[in-house]
N, C-alpha and C positions, 0 to 999 in steps of 0.2 A: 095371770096367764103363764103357761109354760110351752115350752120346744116341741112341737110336732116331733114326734122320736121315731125319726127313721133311719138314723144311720149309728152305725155299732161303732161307736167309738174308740180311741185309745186311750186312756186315762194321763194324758198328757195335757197340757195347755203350751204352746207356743205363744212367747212375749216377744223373740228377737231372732231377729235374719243376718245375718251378711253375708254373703258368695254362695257356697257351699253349704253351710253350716247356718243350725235355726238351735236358739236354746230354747227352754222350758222356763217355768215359773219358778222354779228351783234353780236354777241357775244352771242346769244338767247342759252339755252341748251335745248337739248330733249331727251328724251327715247326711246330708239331705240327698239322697239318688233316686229317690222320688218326686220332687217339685210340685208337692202337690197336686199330682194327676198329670205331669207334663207340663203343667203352665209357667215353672219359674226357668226361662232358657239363658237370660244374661245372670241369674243369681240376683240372691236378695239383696234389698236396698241399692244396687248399684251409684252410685255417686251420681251418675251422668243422667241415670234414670229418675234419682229423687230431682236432681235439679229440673228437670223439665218440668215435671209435673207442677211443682213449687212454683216456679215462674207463670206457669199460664193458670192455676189457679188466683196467683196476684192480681190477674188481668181480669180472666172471665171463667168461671168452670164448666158453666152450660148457657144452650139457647138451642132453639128446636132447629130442626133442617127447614123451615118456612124461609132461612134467610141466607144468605153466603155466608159458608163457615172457610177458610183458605184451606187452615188445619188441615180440614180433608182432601183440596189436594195438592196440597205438597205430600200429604201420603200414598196419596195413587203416584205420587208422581215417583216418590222414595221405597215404594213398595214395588215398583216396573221395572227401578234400577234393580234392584238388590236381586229380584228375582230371576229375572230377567225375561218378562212378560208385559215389556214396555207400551205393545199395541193394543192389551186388554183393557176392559172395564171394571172397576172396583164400587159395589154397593159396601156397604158399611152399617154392620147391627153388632149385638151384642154378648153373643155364644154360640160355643158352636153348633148346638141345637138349632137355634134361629139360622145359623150359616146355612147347614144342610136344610132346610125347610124350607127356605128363600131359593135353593137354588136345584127343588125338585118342582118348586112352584113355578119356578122359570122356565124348567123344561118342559114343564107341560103349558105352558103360554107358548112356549116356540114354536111346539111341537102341533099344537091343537088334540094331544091324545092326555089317557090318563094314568098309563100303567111304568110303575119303576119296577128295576130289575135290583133286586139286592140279594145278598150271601152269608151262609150258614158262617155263623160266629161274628157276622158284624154287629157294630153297636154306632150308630150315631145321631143319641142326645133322646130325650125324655120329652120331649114335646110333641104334640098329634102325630105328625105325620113322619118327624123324625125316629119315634121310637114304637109308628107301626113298621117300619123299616128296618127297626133292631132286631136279633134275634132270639130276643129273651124273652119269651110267655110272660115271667113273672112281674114284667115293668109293664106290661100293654095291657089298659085296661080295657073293657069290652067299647065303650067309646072310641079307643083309636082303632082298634079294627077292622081292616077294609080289607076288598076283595082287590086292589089298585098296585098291591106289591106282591110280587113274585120272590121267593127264596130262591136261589141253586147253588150249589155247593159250591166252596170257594175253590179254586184254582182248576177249576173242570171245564177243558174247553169245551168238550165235545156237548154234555148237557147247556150250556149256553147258547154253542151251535142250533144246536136243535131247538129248543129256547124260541131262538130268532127265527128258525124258518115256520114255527107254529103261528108264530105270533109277533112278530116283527114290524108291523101295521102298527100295533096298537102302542107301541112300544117311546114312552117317552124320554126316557132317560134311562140309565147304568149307574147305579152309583156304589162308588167301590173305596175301600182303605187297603193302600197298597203295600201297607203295613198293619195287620188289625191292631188294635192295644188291648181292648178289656176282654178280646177274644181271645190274645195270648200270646203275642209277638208275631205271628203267623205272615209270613212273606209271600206276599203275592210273584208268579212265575214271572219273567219276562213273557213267557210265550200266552200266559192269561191274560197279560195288561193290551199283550197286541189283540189276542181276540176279541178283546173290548171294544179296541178302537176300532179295528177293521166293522166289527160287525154293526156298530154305532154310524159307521161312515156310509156302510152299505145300505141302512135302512133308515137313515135321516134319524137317529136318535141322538140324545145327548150324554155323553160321557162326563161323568162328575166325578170328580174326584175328591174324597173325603181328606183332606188332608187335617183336621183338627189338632190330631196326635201326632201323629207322622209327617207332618211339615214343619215350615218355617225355620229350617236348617237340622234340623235334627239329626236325620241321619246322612248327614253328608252331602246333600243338594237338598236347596232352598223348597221343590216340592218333592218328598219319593217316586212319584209318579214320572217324575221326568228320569229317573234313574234306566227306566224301559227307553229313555232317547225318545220316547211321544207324548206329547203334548195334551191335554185334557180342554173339552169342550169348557167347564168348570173348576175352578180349585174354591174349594172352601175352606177356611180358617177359623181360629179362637185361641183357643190355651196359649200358646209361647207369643202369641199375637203382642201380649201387654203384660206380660212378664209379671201378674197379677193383676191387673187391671182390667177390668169388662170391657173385651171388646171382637170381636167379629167380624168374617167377611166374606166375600165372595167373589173372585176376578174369574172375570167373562170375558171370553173370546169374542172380537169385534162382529163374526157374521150376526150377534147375537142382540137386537136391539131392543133400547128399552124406549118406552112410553111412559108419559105423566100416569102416576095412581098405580102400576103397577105392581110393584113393591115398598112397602114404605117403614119405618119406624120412628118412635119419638125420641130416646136414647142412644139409638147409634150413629157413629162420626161424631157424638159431643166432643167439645174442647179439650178436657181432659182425657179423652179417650183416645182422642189424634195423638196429645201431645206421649203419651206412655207406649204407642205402638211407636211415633217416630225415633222417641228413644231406644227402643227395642234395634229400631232397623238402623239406626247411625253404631251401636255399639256391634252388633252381629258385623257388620260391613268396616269400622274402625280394625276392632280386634279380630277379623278374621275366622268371625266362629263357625261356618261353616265347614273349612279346611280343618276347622281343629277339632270340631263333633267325630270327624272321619277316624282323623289318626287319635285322639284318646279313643273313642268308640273301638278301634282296630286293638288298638293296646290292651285294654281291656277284658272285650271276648278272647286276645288269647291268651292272656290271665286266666281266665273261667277255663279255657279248655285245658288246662294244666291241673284240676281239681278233679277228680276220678268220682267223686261221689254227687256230681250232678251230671246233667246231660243234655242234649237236646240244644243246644246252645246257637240261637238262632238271633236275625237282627240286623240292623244298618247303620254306625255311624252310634250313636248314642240311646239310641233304642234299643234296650238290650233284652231276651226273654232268655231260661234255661227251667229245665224241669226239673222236681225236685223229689227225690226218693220217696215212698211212705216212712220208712223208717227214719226220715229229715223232716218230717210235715212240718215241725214246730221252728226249723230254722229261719222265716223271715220275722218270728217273733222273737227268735236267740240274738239274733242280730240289733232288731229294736230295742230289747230290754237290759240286755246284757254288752252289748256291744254298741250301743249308740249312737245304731245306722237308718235312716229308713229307707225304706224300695218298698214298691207295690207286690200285688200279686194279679193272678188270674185262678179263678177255680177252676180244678179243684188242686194243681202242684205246679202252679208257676209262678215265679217271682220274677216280677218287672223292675228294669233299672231306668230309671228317665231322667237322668238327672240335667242341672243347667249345662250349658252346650260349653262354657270355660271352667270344667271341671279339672284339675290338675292332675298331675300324672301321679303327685304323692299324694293325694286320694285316692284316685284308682288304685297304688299301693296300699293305704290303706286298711283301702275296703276287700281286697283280696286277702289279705292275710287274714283280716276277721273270720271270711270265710271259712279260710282253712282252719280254723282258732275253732269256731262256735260249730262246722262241723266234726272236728274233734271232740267239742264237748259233749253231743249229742250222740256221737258214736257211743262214748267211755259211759254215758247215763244207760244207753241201751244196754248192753251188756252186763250192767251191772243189775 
């Protein structure tokens, strides 16, 4: 048997983590301002994180939710603190696929309707209903296609407006990333996050907020979505959730009640899964990484805005997006292969920075000078 081949690879293998920094099979080191799609936010192997997990695998690794597991809630309870969303409810699955699915599934249980409201350049997750809700054609196969999700442009109040007065009735949910990621860093307005709300509140719908990417301290409060000072009917979770570790969520606002069979899963809140998010939430809330996503995040972009040959330099806190010239296409590979960095991109000329949320300031030094370095090189090859 061999690998289903769908993903374009780098010709790399990763053996080893620690903070910032992942090396190769070769022993090559790199700086990691990717984290694997956002997911690594305390940095690799953490001390505080391998211990937990080590511990309650001694104990028990799994057992299905048929029975009390505490685990989960001392993490509702360590997730309420941190966030500060003390009176909500916390389900617990396994990605953030499942987060957002679980929690367009709940709106329309709340709701009794069946229609979600999503936006041009969102993405959130591969799974039926998740990723009839993204806006990529080329991941939706004819199976997930429903008539149930609405597109409108992202940060349009007025087409939403109108939206809601067509159709408003029918209407089950919003579900919005108030930061896009695979869309492009793309910031959501204050004055869009409010029309959400408002229009959500005026016609008994539910407001979800995707926070997969863009939460869990990232860019400088624990949800971006609170960054707008309002509150979201739903937050859903995953990537920085377990700092690699599978796991998922969804915290619901109390008017919002659950019933036996509703939702369920075999995998999510296991043992090991508690114990790797509550490591997650003791090191973010120990070491302050919220405060510290902000100000490195801050230091950072105006590092970037200091480089004359990219642009567009948008973002909150540790989410970082900037656009990249045609005549640079090849700089997040210059960087990778010659400099020893990795960061994401967006098609078709954006490169994403998502790196762990205690990323040092001589990193971000570093990684700026690269910049300046590996676009120089690119310049001196053009011209020649």
């Amino acid at each position: 048997m061999k690998l289903f081949d769908v993903y374009p690879l780098n010709d790399i293998t990763i053996t080893k983590g620690a903070g910032s920094y992942v090396w190769d099979a070769e022993g090559q080191k790199y700086l990691d301002l990717y984290g694997g799609h956002a997911v690594i936010s305390i940095g690799h192997t953490h001390p505080h994180y391998v211990q937990r997990i080590k511990e309650q695998l001694g104990r028990i690794g799994f057992y299905s939710n048929s029975v009390h597991i505490p685990q989960q809630e001392e993490l509702a309870w360590k997730l309420g603190q941190v966030s500060g969303k003390n009176n909500y409810q916390l389900f617990l699955c396994n990605s953030g696929a499942e987060a957002n699915e679980n929690a367009m599934k709940l709106a329309s249980f709340h709701t009794g309707r069946k229609k979600i409201v999503a936006f041009s350049k969102g993405f959130h997750g591969r799974t039926s209903l998740a990723v009839a809700a993204t806006d990529n054609a080329n991941i939706v196969a004819p199976v997930n296609e429903t008539e149930n999700i609405s597109f409108l442009p992202f940060n349009d109040c007025d087409a939403l407006t109108e939206h809601f007065q067509h159709h408003g009735n029918d209407i089950a949910g919003v579900l919005v990333e108030s930061i896009q990621g695979v869309g492009g860093i793309n910031v959501a307005t204050n004055e869009f996050l409010t029309a959400i709300r408002t229009l959500c509140d005026e016609y008994g719908a539910v407001c979800i907020a995707d926070e997969v990417q863009c939460g869990y301290g990232r860019t400088g409060s624990f949800y971006a979505f609170n960054h707008s000072g309002l509150q979201a009917d739903i937050y859903t979770m995953a990537k920085g959730m377990g700092n690699g570790f599978p796991i998922g969520g969804i915290a619901i606002a109390p008017h919002i009640k659950p019933k036996y069979g509703m939702l369920g899963t075999t995998f999510g809140g296991n043992h090991l899964a508690c114990a790797a998010a509550l490591a997650v939430l003791e090191v973010i809330e120990s070491d302050k990484l919220i405060a510290k996503a902000s100000a490195t995040g801050a230091y950072l972009t105006n590092g970037l805005k200091t480089i004359d040959a990219i642009s567009g330099i948008r973002g909150k806190g540790l989410m970082i997006g900037f656009d990249v010239q045609p005549s640079q296409r090849e700089l997040r590979n210059n960087l990778l292969h010659k400099h020893h960095i990795f960061t994401g991109e967006a098609k078709p000329n954006v490169i994403r920075l998502l790196p762990a949320l205690n990323l040092s300031r001589a990193d971000a030094d570093h990684f700026l000078q690269a910049m300046k370095t590996a676009i120089f090189e690119l310049t001196t090859a053009t011209a020649n």
